[in-house]
N, C-alpha and C positions, 0 to 999 in steps of 0.2 A: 504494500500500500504506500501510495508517495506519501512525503508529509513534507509540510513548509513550517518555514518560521510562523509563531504564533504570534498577530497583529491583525491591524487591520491590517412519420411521421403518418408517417404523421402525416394528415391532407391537412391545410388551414381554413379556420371559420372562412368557406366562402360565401358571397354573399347569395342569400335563398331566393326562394320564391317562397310561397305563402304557407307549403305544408312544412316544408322540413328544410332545414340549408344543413349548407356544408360538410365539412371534413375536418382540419385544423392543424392549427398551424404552433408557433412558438413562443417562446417567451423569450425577453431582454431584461439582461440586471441592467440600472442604473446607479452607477454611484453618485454622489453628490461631490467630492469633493474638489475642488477651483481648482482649469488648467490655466496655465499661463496663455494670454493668447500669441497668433503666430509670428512670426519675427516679421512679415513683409506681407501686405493685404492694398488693395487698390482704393478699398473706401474704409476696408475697419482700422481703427488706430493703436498702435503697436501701444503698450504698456512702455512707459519710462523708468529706466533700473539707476538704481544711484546704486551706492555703496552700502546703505541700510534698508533700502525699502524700494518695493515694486506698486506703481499704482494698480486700480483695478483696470484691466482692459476693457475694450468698448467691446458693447456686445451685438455692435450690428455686424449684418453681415457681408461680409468680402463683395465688390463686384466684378462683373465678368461670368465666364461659365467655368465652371469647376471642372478640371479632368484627373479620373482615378486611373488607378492598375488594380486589377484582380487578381490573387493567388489563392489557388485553393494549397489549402496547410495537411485536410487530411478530408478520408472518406471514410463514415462509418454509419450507424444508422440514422433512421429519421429522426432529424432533429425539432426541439421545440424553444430552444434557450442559450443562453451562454455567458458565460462571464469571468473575471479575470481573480485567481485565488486572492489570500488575505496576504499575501507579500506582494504584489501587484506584478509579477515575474513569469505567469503560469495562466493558459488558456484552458477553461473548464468548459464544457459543452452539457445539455442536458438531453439524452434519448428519450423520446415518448415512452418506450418501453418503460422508462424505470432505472434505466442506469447514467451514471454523471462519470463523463471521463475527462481524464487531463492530455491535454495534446502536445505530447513533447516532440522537439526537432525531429524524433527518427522512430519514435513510436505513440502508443496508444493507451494509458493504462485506465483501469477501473479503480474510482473513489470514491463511489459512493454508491448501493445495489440496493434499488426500492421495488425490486421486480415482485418482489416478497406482496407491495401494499398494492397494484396499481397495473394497470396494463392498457396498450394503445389499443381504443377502439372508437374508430371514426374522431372523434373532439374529444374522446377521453385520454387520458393515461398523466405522467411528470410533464406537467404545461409550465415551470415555471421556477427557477432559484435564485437565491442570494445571499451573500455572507452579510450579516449585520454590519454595522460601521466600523464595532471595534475588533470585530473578525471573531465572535465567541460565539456566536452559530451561523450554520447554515440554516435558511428557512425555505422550504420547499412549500409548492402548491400545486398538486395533486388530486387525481379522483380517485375512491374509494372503491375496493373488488371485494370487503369485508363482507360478512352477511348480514344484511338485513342495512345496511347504508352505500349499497352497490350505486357506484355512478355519482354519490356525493361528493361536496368539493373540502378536501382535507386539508387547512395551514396546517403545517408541522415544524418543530425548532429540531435540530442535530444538531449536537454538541459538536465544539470544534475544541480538542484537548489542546494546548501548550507546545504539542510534539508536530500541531500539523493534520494529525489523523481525526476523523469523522469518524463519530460513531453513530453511524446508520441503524441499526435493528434498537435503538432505546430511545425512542422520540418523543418528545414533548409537544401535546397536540396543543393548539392555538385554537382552533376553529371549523366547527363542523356546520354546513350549510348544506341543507337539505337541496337536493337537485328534481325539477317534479318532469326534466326532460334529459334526453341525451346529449342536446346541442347545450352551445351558448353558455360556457365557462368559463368565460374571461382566460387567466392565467398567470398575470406577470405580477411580477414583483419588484418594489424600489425603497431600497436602503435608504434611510435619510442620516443626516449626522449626527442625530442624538439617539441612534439605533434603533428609533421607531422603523416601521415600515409602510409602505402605503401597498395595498392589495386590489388588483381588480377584480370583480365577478361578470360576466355574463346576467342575463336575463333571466335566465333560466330555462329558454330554450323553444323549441317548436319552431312558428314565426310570427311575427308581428306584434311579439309582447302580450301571448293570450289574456295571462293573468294581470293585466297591468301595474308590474312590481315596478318597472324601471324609475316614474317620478315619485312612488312612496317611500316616504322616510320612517316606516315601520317596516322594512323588509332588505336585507342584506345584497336581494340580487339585482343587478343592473346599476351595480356602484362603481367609486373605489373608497377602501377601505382603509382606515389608520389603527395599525395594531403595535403593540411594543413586545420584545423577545419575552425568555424567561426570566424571573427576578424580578420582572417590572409590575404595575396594575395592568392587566389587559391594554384599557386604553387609556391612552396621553390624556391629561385634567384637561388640556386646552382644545381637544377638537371640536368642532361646532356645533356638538348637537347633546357632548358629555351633561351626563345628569338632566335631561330634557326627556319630560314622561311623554312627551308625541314625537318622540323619532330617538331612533336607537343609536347608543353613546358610539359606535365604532364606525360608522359612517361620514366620510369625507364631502365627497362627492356624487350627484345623484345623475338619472337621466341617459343611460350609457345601454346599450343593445349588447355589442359581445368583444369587449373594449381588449383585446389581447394582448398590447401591447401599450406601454405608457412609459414617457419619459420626464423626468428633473433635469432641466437645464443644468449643469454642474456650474455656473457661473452666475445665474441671475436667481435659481430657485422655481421659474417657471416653469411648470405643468402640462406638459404636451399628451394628447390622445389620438391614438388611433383605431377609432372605432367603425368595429365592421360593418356595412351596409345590409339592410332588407336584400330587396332586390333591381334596385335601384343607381343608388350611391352612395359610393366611400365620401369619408371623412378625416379630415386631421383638424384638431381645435387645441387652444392654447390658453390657459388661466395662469395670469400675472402670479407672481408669489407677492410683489409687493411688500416686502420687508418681514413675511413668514416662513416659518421652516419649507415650504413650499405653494404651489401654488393650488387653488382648486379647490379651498374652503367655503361651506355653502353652495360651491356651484352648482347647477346644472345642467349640463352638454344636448339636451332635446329630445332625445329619445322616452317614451315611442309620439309624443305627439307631431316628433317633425324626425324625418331618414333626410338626413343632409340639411339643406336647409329650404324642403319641402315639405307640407304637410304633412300628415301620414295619420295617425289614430287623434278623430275629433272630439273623442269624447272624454280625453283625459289633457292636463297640462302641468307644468312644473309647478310643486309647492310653492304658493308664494313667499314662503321664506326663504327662497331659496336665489341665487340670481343668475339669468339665463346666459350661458356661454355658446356666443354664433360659431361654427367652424371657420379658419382660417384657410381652408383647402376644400373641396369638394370636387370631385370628378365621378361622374354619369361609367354605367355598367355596360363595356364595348371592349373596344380594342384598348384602351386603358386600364382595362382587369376588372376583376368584380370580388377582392379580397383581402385589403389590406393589410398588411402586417409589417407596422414599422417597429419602430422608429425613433431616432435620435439624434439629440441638437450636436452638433460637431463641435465640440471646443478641443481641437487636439493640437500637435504641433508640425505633423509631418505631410500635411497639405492645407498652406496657409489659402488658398483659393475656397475651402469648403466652409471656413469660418465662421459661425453665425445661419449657417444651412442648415435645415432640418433633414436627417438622412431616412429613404422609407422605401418600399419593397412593396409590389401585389402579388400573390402567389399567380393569380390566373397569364397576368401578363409576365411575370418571369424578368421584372427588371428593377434594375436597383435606382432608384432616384432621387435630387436631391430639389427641394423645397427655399427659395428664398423667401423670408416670411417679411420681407419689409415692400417688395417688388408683386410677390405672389407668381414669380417665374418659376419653371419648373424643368428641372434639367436631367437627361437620361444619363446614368453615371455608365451603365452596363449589362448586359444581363446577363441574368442568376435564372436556373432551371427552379424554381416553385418555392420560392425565398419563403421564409420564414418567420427568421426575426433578421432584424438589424441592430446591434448592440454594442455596447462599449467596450474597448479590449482595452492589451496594455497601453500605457499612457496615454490613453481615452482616444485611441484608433480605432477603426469600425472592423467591425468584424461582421460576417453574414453567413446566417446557416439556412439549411435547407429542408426537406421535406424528404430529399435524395439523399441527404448524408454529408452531404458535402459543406465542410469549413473554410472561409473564405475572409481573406483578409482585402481590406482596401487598403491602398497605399497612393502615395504621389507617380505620377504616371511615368 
């Protein structure tokens, strides 16, 4: 079993038609913590270095069109996830199956084997991991194959010992949410810095939001979520709805269909979603953090009363304590794809053209793209056979898995 230093497919939710969608796709860690921004940018402004102190970088984004390189690192199974160990040194991937491998230069090992709780079936199986901030567990999100909670959606914490090693088969459950479908399980999960977590769920599946959970703030599915590890309260005193008899203390965010992937800007705190479309259209939307440990508090992103920012179910709408988040992106179900699965803000250092880009993926269309969110331009970076996730590696590089197995690094071209 590898061990580090102690510190900090799968088909993808495509989008449906009215009885039943998709297949499914990945999960992305996000960390939170600041990169430097890139040393040379045509509109964003290089950070000033004296001898004591760095200002903060601007966080707009580069202009021009951004050009990557693709390498794939390794082939193995259908992926849903990926992220970089608690020494920031080591690329970890998550298989639907159930198993978490590290992907070293010249091989492949297993660290972590949940084949035990969980298995790929259509949207189900290991959708989703992360090391906390301070690197003392893994948190995994998962469906249940247990009897009698078959198909439920499982957080779970694994210990991360001192030595590097996981210990997998002694988990610490977090949260069990009943699933009343097969589809629409969200999946990802995001570290924040004071080792909370933030969780998405799905709807809970079929289509069109039968049970209309997504805008109630009495029901856990069609969110995301703020939960804290072990040792902690469940949930953080400050999330927005803590200690509130009409809506449940662990919910963030409201209004979200089968949100699979979500990013933390690692420099401003803002809240990115990529949530999967009806049958219709995708979406990407963006909640300011505004001076919070993130962004996305009280929101809610529209679903199901509006798929993109079209109508959609007239007979329900966002709680009104709640406040409505428009998408920043939307694209119509064609030769643009019909499944998205991003996605993430670039703040790295070894392509300063991507800077301030949002990076994101459709499984159906098979390409990796990148989003200027100040422009609203949108640039084909490459294509990937049935992408997945798109997620932060080492030193906050993209990394892209797939549906085929395939690990895939971006780099400068």
């Amino acid at each position: 079993m590898t061990r580090w230093p102690a510190i900090i497919a799968l088909s993808v939710l495509v989008g449906c038609g009215a009885q039943s969608d998709e297949s499914i796709a990945n999960n992305t860690v996000a960390t939170t913590t600041s990169s430097a921004a890139p040393a040379t940018s045509s509109t964003a402004v290089s950070p000033t270095v004296s001898d004591t102190t760095t200002t903060t970088p601007d966080p707009s984004p580069a202009g021009g069109k951004p050009e990557v390189a693709l390498t794939t690192l390794a082939e193995v199974g259908p992926l849903t996830d990926a992220m970089v160990d608690p020494s920031g040194t080591n690329v970890l991937v998550v298989e639907q199956s159930g198993r978490i491998l590290e992907i070293g230069s010249s091989d492949v090992s297993v660290i972590a084997d949940l084949t035990g709780r969980t298995a790929a079936d259509g949207e189900r199986g290991l959708l989703g991991a992360t090391f906390t901030a301070d690197g003392e567990w893994l948190i995994v999100h998962r469906t249940s194959t247990s009897p009698g909670e078959e198909g439920d959606t499982v957080i779970e914490a694994l210990e991360v010992r001192p030595s590097g090693e996981i210990i997998a088969d002694a988990p610490t459950r977090l949260l069990t949410i009943d699933q009343p479908f097969a589809n629409h399980n969200g999946g990802d999960l995001v570290a924040l810095p004071d080792s909370s977590l933030l969780v998405s769920t799905g709807d809970g599946g079929s289509g069109g939001d039968p049970n209309r959970v997504a805008h109630r703030l009495d029901s856990l599915l069609g969110k995301i979520l703020r939960i804290a590890p072990p040792g902690n309260a469940l949930v953080p005193a400050d999330n927005p709805w803590f200690d509130d008899d009409e809506a449940l203390d662990e919910i963030w965010s409201s209004g979200l269909r089968n949100p699979w992937r979500i990013d933390v800007d690692p420099l401003t705190g803002d809240l990115w979603v990529a949530d999967v479309g009806q049958n219709r259209f995708e979406e990407i939307s963006v909640a300011p953090a505004n001076g919070a440990i993130a962004g996305g508090a009280r929101a809610d992103f529209g679903w199901s009363s509006r798929e993109g920012d079209a109508t959609y179910n007239d007979d329900v709408a966002p709680d009104t304590r709640t406040t409505l988040v428009e998408p920043i992106h939307v694209y119509q179900h064609g030769p643009d794809g019909c499944s998205i699965s991003g996605g993430m803000m670039y703040r790295g250092l070894a392509v300063p053209g991507l800077w301030g880009w949002f990076l994101f993926a459709d499984l159906c269309a098979g390409q990796l793209r990148a989003l200027n969110p100040v422009t609203g331009e949108v640039v084909v970076l490459g294509a990937v056979s049935q992408p997945t996730a798109v997620v932060r590696g080492i030193g906050g590089e993209p990394i892209v898995v797939t549906a085929t197995g395939d690990v895939i690094s971006v780099g400068p071209p």
